[in-house]
Each structure stands twice: as C-alpha cells, then as structure tokens.
MDAnalysis code that builds the backbone (N, CA, C; Angstrom):
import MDAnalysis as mda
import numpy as np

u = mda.Universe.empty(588, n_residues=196, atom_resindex=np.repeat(np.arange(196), 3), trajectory=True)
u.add_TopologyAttr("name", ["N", "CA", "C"] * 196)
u.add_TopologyAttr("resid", np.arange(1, 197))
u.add_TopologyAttr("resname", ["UNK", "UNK", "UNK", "UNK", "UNK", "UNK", "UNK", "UNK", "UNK", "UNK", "UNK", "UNK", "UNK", "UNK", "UNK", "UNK", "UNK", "UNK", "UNK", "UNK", "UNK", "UNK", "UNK", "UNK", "UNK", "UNK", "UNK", "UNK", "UNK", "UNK", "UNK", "UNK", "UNK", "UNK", "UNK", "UNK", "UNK", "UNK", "UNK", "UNK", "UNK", "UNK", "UNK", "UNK", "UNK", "UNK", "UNK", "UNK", "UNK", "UNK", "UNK", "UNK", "UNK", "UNK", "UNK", "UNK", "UNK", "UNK", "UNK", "UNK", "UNK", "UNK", "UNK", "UNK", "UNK", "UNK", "UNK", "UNK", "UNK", "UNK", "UNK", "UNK", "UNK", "UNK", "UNK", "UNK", "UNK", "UNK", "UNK", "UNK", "UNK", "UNK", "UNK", "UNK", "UNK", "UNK", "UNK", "UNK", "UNK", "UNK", "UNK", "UNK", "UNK", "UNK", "UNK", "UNK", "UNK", "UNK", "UNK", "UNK", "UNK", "UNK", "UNK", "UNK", "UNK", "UNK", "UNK", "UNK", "UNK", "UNK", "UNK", "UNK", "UNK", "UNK", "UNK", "UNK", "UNK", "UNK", "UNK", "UNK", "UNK", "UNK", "UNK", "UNK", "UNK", "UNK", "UNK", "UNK", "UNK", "UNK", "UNK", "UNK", "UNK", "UNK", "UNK", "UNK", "UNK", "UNK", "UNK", "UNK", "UNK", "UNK", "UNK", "UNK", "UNK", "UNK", "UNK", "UNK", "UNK", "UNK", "UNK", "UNK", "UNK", "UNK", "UNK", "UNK", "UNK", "UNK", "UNK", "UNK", "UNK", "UNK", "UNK", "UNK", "UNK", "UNK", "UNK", "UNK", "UNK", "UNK", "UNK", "UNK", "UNK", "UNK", "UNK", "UNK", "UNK", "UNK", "UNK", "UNK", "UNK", "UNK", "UNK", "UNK", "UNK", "UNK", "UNK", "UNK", "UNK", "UNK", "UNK", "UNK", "UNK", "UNK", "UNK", "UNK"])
u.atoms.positions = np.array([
    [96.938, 70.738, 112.202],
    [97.270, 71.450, 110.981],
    [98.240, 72.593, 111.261],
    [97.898, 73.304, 112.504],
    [98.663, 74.409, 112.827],
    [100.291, 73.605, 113.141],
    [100.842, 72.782, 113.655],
    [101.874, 72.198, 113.639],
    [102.552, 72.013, 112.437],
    [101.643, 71.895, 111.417],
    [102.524, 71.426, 110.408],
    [103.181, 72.601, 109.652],
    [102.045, 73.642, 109.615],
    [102.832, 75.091, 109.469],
    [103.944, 75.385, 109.804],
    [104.188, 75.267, 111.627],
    [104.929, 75.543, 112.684],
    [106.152, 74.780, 111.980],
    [106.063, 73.523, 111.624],
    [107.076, 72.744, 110.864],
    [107.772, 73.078, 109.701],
    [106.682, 73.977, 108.569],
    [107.578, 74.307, 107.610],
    [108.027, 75.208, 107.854],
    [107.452, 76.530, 109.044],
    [108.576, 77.496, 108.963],
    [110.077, 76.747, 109.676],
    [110.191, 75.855, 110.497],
    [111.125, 75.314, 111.440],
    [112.085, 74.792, 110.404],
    [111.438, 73.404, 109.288],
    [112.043, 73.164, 108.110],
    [112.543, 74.079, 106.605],
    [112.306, 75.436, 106.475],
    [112.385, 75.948, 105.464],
    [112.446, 77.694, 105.923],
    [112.209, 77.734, 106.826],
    [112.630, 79.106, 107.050],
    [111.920, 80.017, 106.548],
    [112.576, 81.179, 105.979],
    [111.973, 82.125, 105.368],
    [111.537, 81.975, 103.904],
    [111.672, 81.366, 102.968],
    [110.653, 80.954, 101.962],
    [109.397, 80.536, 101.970],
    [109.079, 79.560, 103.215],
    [107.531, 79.174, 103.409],
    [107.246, 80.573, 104.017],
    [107.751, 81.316, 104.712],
    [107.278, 82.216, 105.169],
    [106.489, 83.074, 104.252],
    [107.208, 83.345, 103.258],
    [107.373, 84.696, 101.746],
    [105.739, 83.822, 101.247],
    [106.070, 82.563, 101.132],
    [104.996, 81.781, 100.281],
    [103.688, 82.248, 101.242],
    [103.818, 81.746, 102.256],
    [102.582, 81.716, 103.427],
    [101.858, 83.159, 103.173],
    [102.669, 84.242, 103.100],
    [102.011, 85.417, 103.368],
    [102.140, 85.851, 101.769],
    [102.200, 85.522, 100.863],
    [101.340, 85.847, 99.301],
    [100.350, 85.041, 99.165],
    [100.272, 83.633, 100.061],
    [98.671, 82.931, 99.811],
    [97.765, 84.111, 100.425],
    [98.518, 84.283, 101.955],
    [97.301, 84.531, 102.544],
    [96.729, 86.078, 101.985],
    [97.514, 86.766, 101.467],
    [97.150, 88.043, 100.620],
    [96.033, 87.981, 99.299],
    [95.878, 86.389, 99.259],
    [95.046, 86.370, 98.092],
    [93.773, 85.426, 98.612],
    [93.698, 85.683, 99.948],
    [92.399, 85.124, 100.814],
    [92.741, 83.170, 100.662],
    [93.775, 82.430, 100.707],
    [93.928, 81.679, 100.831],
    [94.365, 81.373, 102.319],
    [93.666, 80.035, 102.540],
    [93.538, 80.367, 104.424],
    [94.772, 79.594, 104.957],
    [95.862, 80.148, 105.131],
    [97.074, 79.897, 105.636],
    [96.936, 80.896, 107.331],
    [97.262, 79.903, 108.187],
    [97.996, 80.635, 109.478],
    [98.512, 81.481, 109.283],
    [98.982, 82.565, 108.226],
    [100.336, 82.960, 107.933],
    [100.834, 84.383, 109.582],
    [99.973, 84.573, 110.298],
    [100.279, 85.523, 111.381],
    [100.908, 84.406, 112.751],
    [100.123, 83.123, 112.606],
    [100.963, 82.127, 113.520],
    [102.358, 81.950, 113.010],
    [102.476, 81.693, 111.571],
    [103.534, 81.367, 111.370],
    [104.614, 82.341, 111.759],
    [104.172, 83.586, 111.249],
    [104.956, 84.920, 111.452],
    [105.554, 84.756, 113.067],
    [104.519, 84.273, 114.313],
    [104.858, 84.026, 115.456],
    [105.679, 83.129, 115.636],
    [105.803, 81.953, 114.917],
    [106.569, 80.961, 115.233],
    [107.765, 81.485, 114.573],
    [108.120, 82.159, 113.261],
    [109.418, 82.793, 112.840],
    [110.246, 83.798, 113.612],
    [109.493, 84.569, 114.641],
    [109.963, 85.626, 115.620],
    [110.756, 84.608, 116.688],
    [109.609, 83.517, 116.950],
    [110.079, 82.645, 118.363],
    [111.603, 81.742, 117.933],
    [111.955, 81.708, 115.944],
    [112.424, 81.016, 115.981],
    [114.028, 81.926, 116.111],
    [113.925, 82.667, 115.628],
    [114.701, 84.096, 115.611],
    [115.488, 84.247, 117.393],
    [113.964, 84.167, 118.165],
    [114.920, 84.100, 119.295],
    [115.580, 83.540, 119.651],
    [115.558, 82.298, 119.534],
    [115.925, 81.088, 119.790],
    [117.590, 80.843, 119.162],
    [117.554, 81.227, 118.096],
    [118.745, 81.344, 117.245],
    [119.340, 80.578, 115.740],
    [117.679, 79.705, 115.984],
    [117.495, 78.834, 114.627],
    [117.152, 79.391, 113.529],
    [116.688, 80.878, 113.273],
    [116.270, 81.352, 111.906],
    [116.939, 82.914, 112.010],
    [117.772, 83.870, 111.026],
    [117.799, 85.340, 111.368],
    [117.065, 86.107, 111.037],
    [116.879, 86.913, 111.563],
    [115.606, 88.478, 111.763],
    [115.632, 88.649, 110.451],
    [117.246, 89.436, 109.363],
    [116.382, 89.984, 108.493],
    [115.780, 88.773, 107.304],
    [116.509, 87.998, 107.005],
    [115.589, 86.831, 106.066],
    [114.451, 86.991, 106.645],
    [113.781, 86.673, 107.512],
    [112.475, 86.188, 108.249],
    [111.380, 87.294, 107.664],
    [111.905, 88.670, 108.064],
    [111.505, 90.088, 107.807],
    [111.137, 90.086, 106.345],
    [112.097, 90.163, 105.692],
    [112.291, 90.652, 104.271],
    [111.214, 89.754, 103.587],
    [111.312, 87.965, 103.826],
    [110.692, 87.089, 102.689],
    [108.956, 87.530, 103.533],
    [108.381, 87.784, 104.569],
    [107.096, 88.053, 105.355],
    [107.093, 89.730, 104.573],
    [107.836, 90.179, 104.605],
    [107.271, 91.401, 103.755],
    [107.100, 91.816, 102.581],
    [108.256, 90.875, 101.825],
    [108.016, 91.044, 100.620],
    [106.857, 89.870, 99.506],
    [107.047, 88.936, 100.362],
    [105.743, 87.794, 100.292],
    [104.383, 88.579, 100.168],
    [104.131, 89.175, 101.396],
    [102.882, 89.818, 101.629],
    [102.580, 91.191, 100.351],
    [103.663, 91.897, 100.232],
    [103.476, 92.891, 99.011],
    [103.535, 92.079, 97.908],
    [103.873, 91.340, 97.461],
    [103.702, 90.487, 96.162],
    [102.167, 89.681, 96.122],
    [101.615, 89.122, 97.303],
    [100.329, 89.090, 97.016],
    [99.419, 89.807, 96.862],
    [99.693, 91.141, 97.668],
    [98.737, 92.306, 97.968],
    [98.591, 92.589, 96.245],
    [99.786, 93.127, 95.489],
    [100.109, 93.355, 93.968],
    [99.016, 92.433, 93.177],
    [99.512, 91.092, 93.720],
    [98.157, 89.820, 92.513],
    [96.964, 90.414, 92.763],
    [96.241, 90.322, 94.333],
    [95.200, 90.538, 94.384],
    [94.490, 91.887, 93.356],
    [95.577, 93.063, 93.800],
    [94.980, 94.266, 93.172],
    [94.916, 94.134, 91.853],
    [95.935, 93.325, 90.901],
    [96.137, 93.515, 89.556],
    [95.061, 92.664, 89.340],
    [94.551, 91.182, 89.850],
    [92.985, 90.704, 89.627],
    [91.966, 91.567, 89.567],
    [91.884, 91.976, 90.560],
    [90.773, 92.894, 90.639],
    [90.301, 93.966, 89.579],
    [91.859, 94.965, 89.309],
    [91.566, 95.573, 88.044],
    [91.344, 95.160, 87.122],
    [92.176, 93.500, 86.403],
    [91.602, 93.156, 85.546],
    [90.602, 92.732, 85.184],
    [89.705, 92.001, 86.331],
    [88.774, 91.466, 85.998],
    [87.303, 92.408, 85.907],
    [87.877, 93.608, 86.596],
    [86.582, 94.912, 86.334],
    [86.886, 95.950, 85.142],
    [87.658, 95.201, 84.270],
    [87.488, 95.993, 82.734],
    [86.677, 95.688, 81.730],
    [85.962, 94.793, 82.125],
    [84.521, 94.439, 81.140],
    [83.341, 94.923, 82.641],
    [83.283, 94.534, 83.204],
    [82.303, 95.320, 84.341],
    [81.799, 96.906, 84.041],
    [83.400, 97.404, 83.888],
    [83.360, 98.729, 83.661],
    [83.351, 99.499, 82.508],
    [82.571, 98.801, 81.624],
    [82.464, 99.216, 80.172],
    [81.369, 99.232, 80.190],
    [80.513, 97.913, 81.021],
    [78.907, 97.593, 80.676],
    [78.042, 98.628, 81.846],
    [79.331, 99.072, 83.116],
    [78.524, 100.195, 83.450],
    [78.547, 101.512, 83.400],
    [79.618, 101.552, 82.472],
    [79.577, 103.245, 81.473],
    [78.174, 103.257, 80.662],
    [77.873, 102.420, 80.103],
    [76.955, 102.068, 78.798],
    [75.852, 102.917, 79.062],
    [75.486, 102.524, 80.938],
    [73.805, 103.230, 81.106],
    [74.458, 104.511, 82.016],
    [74.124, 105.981, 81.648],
    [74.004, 107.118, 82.506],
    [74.024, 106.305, 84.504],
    [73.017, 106.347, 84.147],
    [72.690, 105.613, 85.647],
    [73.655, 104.650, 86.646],
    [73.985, 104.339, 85.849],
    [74.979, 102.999, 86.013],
    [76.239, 103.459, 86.415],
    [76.927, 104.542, 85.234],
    [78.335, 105.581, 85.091],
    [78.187, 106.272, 86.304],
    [77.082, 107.023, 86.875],
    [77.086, 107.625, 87.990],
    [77.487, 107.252, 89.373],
    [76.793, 105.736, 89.395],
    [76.946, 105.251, 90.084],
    [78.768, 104.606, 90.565],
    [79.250, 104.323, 89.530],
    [80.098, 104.004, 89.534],
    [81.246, 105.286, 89.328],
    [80.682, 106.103, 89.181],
    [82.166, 107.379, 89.469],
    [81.777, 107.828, 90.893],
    [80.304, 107.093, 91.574],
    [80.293, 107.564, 93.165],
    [81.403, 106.772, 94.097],
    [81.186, 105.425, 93.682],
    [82.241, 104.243, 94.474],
    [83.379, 104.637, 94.227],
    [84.231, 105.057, 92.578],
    [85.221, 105.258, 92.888],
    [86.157, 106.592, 93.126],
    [84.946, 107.657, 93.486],
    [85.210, 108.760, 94.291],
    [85.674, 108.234, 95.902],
    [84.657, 107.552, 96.195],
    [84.590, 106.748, 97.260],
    [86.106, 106.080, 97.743],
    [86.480, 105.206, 96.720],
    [87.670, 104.689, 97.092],
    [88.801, 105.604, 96.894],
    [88.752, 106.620, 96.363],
    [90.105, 107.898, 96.111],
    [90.332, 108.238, 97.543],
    [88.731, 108.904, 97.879],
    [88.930, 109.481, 99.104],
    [89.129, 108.373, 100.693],
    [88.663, 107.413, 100.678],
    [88.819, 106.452, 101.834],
    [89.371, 105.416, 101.746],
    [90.081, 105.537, 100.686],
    [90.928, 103.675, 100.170],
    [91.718, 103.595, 100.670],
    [92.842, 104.884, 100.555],
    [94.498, 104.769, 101.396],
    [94.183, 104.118, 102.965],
    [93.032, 104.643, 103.664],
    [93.108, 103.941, 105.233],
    [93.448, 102.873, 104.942],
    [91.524, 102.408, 104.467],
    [91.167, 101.667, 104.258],
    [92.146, 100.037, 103.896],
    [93.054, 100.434, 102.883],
    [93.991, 99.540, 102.519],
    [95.249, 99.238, 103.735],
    [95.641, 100.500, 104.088],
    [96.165, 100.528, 105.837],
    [96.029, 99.890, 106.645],
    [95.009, 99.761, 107.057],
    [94.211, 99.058, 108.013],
    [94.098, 97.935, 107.932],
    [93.244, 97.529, 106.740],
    [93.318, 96.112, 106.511],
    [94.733, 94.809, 106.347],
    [96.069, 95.463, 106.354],
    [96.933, 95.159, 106.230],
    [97.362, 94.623, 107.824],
    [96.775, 94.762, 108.742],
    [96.984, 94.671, 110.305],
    [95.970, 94.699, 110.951],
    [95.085, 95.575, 111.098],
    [94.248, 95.712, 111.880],
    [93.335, 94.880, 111.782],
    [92.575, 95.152, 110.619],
    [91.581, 94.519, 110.126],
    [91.935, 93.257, 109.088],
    [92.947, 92.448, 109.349],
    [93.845, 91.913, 108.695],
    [92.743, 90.460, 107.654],
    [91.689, 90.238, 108.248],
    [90.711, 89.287, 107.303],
    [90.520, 89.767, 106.459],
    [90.400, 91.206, 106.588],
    [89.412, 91.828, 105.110],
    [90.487, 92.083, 103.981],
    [91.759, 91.953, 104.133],
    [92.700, 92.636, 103.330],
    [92.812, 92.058, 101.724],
    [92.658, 91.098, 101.655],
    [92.426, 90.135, 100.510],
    [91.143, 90.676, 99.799],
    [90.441, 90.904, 100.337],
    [89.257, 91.400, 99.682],
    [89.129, 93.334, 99.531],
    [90.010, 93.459, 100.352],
    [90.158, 95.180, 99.714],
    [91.066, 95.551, 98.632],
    [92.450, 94.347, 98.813],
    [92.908, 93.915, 97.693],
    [92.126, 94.206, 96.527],
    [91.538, 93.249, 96.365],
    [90.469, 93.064, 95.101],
    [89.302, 94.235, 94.914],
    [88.612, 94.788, 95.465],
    [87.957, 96.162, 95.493],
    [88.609, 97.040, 94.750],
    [90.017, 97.061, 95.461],
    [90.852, 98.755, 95.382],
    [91.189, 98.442, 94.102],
    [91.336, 97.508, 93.268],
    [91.751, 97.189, 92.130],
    [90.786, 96.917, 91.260],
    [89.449, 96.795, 91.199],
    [88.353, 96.779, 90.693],
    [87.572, 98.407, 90.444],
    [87.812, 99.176, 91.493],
    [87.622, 100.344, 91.869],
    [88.370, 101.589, 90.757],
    [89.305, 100.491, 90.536],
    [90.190, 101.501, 89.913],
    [91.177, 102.720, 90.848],
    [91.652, 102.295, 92.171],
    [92.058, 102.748, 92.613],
    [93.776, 103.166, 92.182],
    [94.320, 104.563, 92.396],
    [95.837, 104.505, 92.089],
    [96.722, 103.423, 91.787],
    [97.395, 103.021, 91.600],
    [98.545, 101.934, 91.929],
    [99.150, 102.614, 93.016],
    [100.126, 103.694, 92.403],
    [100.920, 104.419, 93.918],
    [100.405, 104.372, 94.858],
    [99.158, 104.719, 95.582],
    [98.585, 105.142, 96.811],
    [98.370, 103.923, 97.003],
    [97.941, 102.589, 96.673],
    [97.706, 101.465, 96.806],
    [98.636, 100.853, 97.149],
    [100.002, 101.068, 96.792],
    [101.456, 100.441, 96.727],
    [101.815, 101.124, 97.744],
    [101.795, 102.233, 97.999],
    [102.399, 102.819, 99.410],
    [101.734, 102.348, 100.601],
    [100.071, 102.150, 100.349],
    [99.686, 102.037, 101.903],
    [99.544, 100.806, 102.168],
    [99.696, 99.749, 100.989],
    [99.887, 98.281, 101.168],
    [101.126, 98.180, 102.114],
    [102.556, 98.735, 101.403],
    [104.041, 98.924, 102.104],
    [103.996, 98.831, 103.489],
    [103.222, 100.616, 103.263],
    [103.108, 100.508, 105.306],
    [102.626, 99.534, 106.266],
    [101.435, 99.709, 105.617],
    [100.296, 98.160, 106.317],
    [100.923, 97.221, 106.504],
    [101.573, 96.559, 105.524],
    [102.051, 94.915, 105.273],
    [103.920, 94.859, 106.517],
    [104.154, 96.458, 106.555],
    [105.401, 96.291, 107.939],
    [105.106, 96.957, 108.533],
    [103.789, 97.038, 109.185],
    [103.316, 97.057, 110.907],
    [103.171, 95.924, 111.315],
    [102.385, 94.652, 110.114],
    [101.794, 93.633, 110.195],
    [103.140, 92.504, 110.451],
    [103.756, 92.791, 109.687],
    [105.272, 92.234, 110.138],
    [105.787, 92.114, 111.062],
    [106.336, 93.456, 111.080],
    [106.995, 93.776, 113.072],
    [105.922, 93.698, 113.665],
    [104.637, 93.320, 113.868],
    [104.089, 93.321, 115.170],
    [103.882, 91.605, 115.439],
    [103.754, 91.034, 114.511],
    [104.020, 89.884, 114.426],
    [105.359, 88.779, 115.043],
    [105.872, 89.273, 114.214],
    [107.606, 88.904, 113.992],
    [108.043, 89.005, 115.646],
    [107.989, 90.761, 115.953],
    [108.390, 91.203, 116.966],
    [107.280, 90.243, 118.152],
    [106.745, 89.933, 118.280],
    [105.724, 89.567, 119.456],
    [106.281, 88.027, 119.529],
    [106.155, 87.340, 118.375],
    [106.815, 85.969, 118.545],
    [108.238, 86.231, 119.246],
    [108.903, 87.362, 118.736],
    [110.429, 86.953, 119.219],
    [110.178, 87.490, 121.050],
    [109.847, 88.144, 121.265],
    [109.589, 88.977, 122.307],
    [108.653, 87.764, 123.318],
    [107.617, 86.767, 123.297],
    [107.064, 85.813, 123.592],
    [107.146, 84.808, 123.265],
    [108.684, 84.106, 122.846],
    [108.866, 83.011, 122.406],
    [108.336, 81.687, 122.970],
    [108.485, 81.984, 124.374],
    [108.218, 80.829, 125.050],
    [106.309, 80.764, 125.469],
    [105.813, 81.784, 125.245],
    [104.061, 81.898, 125.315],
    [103.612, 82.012, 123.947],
    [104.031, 80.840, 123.043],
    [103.150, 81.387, 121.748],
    [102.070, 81.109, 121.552],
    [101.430, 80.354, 122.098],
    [100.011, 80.004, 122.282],
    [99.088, 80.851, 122.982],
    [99.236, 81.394, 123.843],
    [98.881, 82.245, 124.571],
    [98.882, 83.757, 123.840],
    [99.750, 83.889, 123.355],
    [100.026, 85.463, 122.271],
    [99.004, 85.016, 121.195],
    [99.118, 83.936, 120.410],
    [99.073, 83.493, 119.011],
    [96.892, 83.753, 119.218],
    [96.309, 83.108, 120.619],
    [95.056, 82.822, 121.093],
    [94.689, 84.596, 121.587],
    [95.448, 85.086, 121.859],
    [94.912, 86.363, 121.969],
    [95.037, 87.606, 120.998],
    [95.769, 87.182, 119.900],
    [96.188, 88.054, 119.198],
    [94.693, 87.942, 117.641],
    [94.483, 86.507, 117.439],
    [93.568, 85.642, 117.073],
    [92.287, 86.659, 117.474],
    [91.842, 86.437, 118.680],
    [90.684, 86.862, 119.430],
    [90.715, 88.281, 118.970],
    [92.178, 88.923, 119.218],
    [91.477, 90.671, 119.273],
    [90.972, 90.769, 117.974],
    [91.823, 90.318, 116.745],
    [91.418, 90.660, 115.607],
    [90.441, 90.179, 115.183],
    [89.742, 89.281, 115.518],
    [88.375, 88.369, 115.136],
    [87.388, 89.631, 115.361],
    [87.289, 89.879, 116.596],
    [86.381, 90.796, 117.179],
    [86.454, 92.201, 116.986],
    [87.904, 92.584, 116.274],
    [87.754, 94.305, 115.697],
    [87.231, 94.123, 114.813],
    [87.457, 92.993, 113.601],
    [87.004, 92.586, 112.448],
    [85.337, 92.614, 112.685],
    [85.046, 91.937, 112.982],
    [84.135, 91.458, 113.014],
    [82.812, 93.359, 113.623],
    [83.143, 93.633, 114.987],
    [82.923, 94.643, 115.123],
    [82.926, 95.882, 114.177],
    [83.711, 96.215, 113.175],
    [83.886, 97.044, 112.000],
    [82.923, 96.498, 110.867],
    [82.752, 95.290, 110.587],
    [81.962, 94.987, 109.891],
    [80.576, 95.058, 109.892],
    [79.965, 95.036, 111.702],
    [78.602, 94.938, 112.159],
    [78.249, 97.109, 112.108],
    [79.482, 97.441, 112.071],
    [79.776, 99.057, 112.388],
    [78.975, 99.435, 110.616],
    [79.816, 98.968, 109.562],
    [79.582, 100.061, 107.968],
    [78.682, 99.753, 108.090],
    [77.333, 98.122, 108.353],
    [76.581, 97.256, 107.909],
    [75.158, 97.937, 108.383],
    [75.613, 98.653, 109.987],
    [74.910, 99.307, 110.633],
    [74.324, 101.177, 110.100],
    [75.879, 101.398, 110.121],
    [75.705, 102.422, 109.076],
    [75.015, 102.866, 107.700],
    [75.169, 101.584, 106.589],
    [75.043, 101.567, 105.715],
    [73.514, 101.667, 105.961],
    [72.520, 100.605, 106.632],
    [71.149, 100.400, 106.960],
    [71.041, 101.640, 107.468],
    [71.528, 102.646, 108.018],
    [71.063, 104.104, 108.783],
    [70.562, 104.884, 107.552],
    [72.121, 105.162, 106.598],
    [71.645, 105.713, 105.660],
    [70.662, 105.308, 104.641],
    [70.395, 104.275, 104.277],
    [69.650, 103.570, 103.413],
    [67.921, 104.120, 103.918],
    [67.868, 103.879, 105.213],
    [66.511, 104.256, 105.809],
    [66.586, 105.419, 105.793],
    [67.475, 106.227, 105.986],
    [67.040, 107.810, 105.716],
    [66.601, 108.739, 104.535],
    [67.506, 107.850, 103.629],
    [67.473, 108.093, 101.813],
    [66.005, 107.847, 101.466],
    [65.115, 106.741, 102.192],
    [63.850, 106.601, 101.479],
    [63.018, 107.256, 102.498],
])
C-alpha cells in the first residue's frame, strides 16, 4: 500500500501531496509524512521542485487543519446550547474552554509535528471548544511548517535511506504519542483521586 502512495507522489507530484496532507488533517489514514519523505527524496533527485512540493504539503495540511476546526465548531453549536441550559453543565463548560484559551495554542503546536496522531482530533476539540480562529490559525501555520520542513527536509537530506528514516521517524512519534497520552491519562487519574 505504502508503494502505491510512493507512486502517486512519483506520478502527480505535488497535488497528491496537497490532497494527502488535507486527508490526513481530517484523521483519514494516509502515509501522508512517508509521502512527504518520498517528495523530499524526489526533490533530490531532480524529479519534483522544492517549492511546489513545500507549498501544496503546507497549504494541503492548513486547509484540512481549517475543515477539521470549522467541523468541530459546527457541530458543538447544539451541544453548546443544551449545556448552557443547566448551571452545572455552563460551568463546566466555561472550565474546558478556559482550559483551551489557556493551553490550546501549544497544544495545537505540537500536535501539528510532534504529537502529529493527535492533530486531527485537536483539530476538532479546538473547534468544538470554541477556541479563537486567529490563535488556532497561527499555531496550526507554525505547526503544519515544522511538520513540513522536517519532513520534506529529511527525505531530501536521506534520499537514498528512506526506509530507514521513514521506520525511525514512525517509531519516535508512535512512542512520544503514545507516552503523552499514558502522561494526561496518568495525570488526569492523580487528580481525580485527590478531588474525592
């Protein structure tokens, strides 16, 4: 399956690219960071140029990041009516999105690269949350061209080891991911037991 990816960026360049990385912004499971590797490797090589490659992977990726968030808000405008309704409920919900004012900008940062599984789904949060647009739109920006150039740049820079980059690059992020997740989950159970 991963070949055939490898194929449409080889056959189509930077459009499957743009496409690849607005699926994968909306948690649709595309390679799109292999592909990004195979577009750097192809760059070196001399079959595809840097900025097309760049531009359609970055602007792909901010155009999904945008769907996801604008889902999210829309679909938490009846949510967020039925939990104004109860005191209890309103409270609760001006705690989360205190919550996301103050820790979303990382948060959305991060997930754009680092934590690059969860991003689709903070997508949808930060936009459910009712988070800014601006602050959402800026730290998507940043996020989505670290995630780029580190990508892009590593394929072109390891053209000839992409398997080897593509298998370790795979691994680290599985396991920060994954580690950050066992981290709030842990947290969250700390505080929870202390509260009662």
């Amino acid at each position: 399956m991963t070949e055939l990816f490898f194929a449409l960026v080889s056959d189509w360049g930077a459009p499957a690219l743009a496409f690849a990385t607005f699926l994968s912004c909306l948690a649709v499971p595309v390679p799109t960071s292999m592909m990004m590797l195979a577009a750097g490797a192809f760059v070196a090589s001399g079959d595809l140029q840097l900025a097309p490659v760049v531009m359609a992977a970055f602007f792909g990726a901010i155009a999904g990041d945008q769907a996801g968030f604008g889902i999210g808000r829309t679909a938490s405008i009846a949510l967020i009516g039925w939990l104004r309704a109860n005191p209890s409920r309103a409270k609760f919900l001006d705690q989360a999105q205190g919550t996301i004012d103050r820790r979303g900008a990382p948060a959305v940062f991060l997930s754009r690269w680092l934590f690059s599984p969860l991003g689709p789904y903070v997508n949808l949060l930060t936009g459910a949350a009712q988070m800014r647009w601006p602050t959402f739109t800026i730290m998507s920006a940043l996020g989505e061209a670290v995630w780029v150039t580190i990508y892009v740049g590593l394929g072109f820079v390891f053209y000839d080891n992409l398997g080897t980059i593509s298998a370790v690059l795979a691994d680290s992020v599985g396991f920060m991911t994954s580690a950050l997740i066992a981290l709030l989950t842990g947290y969250a159970l700390f505080r929870r037991k202390r509260a009662h």
